[in-house]
C-alpha positions in Angstrom: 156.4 77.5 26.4 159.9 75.4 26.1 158.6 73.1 29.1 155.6 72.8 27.4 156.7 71.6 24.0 159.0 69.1 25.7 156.2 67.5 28.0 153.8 67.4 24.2 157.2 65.9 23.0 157.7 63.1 26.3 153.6 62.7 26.3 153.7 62.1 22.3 156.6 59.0 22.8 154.8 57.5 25.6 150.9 57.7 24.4 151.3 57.6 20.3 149.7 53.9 20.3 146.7 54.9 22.9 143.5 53.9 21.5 140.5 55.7 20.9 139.4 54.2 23.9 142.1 55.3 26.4 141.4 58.5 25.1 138.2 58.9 26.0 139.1 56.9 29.8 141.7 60.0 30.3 139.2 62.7 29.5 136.3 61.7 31.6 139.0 61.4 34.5 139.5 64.9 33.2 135.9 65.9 33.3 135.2 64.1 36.5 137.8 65.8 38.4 138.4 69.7 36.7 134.3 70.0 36.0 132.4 67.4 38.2 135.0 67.9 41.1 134.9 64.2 41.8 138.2 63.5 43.2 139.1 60.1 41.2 142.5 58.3 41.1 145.0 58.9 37.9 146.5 54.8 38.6 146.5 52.3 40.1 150.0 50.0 40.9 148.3 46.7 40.7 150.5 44.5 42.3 149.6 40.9 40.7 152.5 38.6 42.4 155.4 39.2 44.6 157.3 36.6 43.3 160.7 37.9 41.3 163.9 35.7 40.3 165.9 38.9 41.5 166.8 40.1 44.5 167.8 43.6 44.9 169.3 45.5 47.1 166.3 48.7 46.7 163.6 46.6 46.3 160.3 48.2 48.3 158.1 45.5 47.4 159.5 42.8 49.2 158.1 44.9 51.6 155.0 43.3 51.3 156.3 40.0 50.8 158.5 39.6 53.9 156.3 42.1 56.4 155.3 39.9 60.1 151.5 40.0 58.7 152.3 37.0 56.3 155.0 35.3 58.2 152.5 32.7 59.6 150.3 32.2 56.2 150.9 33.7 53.4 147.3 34.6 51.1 146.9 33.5 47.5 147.6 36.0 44.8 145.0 37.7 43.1 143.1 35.2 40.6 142.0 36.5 37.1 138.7 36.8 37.6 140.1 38.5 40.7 141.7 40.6 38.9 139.0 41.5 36.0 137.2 42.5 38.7 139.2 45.3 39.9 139.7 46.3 36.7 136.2 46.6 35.8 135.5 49.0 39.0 138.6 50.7 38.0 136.9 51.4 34.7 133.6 52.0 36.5 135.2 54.5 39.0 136.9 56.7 36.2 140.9 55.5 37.0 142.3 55.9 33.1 145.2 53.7 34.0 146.8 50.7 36.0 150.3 49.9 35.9 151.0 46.0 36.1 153.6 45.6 39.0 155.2 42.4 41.3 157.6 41.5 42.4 158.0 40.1 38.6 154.5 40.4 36.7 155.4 38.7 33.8 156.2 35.7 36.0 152.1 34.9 35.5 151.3 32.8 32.7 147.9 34.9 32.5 149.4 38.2 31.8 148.4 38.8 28.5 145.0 37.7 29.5 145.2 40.5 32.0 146.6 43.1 29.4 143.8 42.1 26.7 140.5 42.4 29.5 142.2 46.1 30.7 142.7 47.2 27.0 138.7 46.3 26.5 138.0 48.4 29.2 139.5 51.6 28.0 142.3 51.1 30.3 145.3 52.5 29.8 147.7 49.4 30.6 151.5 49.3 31.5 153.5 46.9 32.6 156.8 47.5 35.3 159.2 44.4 34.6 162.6 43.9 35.4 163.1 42.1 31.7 164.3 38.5 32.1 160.6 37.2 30.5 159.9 39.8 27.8 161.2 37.7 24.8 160.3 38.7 21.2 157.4 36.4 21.4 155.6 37.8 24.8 156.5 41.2 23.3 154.5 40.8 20.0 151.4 39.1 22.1 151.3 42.0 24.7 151.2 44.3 21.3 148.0 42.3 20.5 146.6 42.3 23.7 146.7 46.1 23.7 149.2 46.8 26.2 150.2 50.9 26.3 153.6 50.8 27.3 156.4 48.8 29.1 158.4 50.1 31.8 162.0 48.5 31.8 164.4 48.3 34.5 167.9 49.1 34.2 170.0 49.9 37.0 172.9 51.1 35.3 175.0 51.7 31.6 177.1 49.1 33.1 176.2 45.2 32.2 178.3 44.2 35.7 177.1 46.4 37.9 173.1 46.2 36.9 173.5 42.6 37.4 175.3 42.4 40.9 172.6 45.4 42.1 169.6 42.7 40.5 171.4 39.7 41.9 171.1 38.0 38.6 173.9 37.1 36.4 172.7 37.6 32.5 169.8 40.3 33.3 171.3 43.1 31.4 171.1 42.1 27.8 168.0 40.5 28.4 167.0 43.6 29.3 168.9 45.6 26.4 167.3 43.1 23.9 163.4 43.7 25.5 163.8 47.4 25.1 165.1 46.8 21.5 162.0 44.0 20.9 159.6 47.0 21.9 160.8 49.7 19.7 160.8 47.3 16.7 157.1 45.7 17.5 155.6 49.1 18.2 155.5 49.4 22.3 156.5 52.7 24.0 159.3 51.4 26.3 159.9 53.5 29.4 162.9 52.7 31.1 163.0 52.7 34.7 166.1 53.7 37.0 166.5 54.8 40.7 169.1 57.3 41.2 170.9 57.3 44.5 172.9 60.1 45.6 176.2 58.7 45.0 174.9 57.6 41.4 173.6 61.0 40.5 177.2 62.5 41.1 178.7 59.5 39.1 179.0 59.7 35.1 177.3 56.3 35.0 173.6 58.2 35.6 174.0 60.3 32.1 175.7 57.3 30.6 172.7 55.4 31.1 170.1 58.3 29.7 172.6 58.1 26.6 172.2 54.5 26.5 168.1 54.5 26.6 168.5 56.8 23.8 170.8 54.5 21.6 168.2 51.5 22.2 165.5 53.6 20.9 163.6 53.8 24.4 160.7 56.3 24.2 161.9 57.8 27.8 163.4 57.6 31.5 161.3 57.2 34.5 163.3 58.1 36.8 162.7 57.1 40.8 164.1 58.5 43.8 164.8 56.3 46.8 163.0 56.0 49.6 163.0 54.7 52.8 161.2 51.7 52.6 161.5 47.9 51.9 165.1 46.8 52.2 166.4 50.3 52.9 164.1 50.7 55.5 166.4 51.4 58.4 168.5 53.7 56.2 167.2 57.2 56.4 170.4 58.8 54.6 169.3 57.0 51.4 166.5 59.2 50.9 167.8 62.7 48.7 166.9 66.0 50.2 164.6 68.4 48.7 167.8 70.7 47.6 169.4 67.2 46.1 166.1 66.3 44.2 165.4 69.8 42.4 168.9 69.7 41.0 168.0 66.1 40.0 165.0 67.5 38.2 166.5 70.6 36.7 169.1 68.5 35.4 166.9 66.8 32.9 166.0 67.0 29.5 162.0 66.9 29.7 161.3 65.9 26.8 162.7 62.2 27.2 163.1 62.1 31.2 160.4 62.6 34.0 160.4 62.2 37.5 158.2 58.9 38.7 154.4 60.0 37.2 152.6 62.4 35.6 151.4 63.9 38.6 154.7 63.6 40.9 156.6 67.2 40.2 154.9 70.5 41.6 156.5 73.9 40.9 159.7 71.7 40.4 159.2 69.9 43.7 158.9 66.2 44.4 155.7 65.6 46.1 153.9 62.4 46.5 150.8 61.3 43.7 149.4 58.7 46.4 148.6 61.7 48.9 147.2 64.2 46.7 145.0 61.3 45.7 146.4 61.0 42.2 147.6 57.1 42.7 146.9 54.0 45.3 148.4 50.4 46.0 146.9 47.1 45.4 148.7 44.1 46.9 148.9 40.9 45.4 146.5 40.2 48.1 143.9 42.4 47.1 145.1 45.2 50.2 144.1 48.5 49.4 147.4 51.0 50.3 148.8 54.4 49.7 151.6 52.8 48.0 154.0 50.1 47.6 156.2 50.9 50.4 153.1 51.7 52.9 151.8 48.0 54.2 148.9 49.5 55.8 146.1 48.1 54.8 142.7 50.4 54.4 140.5 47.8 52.8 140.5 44.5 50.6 138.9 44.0 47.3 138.1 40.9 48.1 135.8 41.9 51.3 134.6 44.7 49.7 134.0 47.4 46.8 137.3 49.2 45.4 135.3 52.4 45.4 134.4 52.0 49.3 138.4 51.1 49.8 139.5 54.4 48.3 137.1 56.3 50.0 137.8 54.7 53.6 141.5 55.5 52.7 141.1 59.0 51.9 139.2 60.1 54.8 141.5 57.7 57.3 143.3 59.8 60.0 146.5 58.5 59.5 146.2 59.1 55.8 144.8 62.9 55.9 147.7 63.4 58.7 150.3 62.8 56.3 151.1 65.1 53.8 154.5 64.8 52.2 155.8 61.3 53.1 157.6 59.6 50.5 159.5 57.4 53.1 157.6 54.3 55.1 159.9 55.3 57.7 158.4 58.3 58.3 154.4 57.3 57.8 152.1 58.3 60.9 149.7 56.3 61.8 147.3 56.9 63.9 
């Protein structure tokens, strides 16, 4: 009953501006797959540039950006109509909500436009940003446009240290002053951390949670590493099961959660993307299990989102997997 109240209390922060719209968009999903047994993805990370003023030294989607398959020429980016597209078979399919991811999203000048056709569509609409471009100004059009929520980087309760790990000198109270920006304009703000293992044993990880709470943040997303993009090649970043239940017991529910609604079973990590709850979209318009995956199953620009999912699903190399939260340790087939 106690874990209960606090997930009301986390889902409250997060959701209290959701329209009348995104309501209905999350209980069709909810009829579709409980009733209708339709299996129907929860989000989609719609990656919509992979260009970024930071550099970091976790960063998965550079992935994408620096894998062999666009060493010799690189595709454009999604264009808006590109992009109302997928959001309108989103909205079709019965996906309640798409998360707004780069690189740096709100590096596009059309990101409110983006925000606004979502929002029209019943879409639940976030945004991942590392903070450097959310000035008041963005901040109160995004509110217009309808966006849901705002997820927020921050690295650590330390300015130095969150700016050496982005690579950017000033980041940190740009960041401090978006979060503050979207409490007083009226956006949940979600902010966003990766815990290593040496950081969960430091003080700075409860400092931080501390912090989010002074700024008025509506909660912590909190993201465990894996062994993909620039970490690649280091297997001992990834925490074992053991380490990541004490990381999850450790919380306070009702302001911290664990990656996604559907990423925590019976207090174990497992992965959203391959219990069909979540799926990729490049900047390119590739079709992938997730960020850190750059296997390709499909592009919406060749073909229907629906078909790409369902070409996905039934893929051997995606049915053979089962746990994998590591691109090191994908099998394909």
């Amino acid at each position: 009953m106690f874990q209960s109240l606090n997930t009301a209390i986390l889902y409250y922060r997060v959701g209290k501006n959701m329209s009348l719209a995104n309501i209905y968009s999350m209980l069709r999903w909810k009829y579709l797959n409980d009733i209708r047994k339709v299996e129907t993805p929860w989000i989609i990370i719609l990656g919509i540039t992979y260009r970024c003023q930071c550099s970091c030294s976790h960063c998965s989607a550079g992935a994408g950006r620096e894998s062999d398959k666009y060493k010799i020429e690189t595709p454009k980016e999604l264009t808006l109509e590109e992009i109302k597209g997928i959001l309108d078979q989103a909205s079709e399919i019965g996906i309640p909500k798409i998360d707004l991811f780069g690189g740096e999203p709100l590096i596009r000048e059309d990101i409110v436009d983006i925000v606004a056709h979502g929002a029209k569509r019943g879409l639940y609409m976030a945004i991942t940003t590392n903070g450097e471009y959310l000035t008041k100004d963005l901040t109160v059009a995004l509110k217009k446009a309808g966006v849901n929520c705002i997820n927020i980087s921050l690295d650590s309760a330390s300015e130095r240290v969150h700016d050496r790990l982005r690579g950017r000198v000033g980041l940190y109270k740009k960041v401090v002053e978006g979060i503050k920006d979207c409490h007083e304009v009226g956006i949940p703000s979600i902010v966003s951390t990766c815990v290593t293992r040496k950081r969960v044993a430091s003080k700075d990880f409860k400092e931080m949670i501390a912090l989010s709470r002074d700024l008025k943040a509506s909660a912590v997303r909190i993201l465990f590493p894996s062994q993909a993009g620039r970490w690649n090649e280091n297997r001992e970043i990834v925490l074992s099961e053991e380490e990541q239940v004490a990381v999850i017991d450790s919380l306070d529910s009702s302001f911290c959660f664990i990656e996604g609604a559907f990423s925590v079973a019976g207090k174990k990590k497992v992965c959203q993307a391959l219990r069909k709850k979540m799926l990729y979209i490049s900047p390119y318009g590739d079709v992938q299990v997730c960020v850190a995956i750059n296997k390709s199953f499909g592009n919406v620009r060749n073909g229907s989102l629906k078909e790409a999912i369902k070409g996905m699903w039934s893929h051997p190399s995606f049915v053979k997997n089962k746990d994998c939260c590591a691109a090191g340790e994908f099998i394909y087939s």
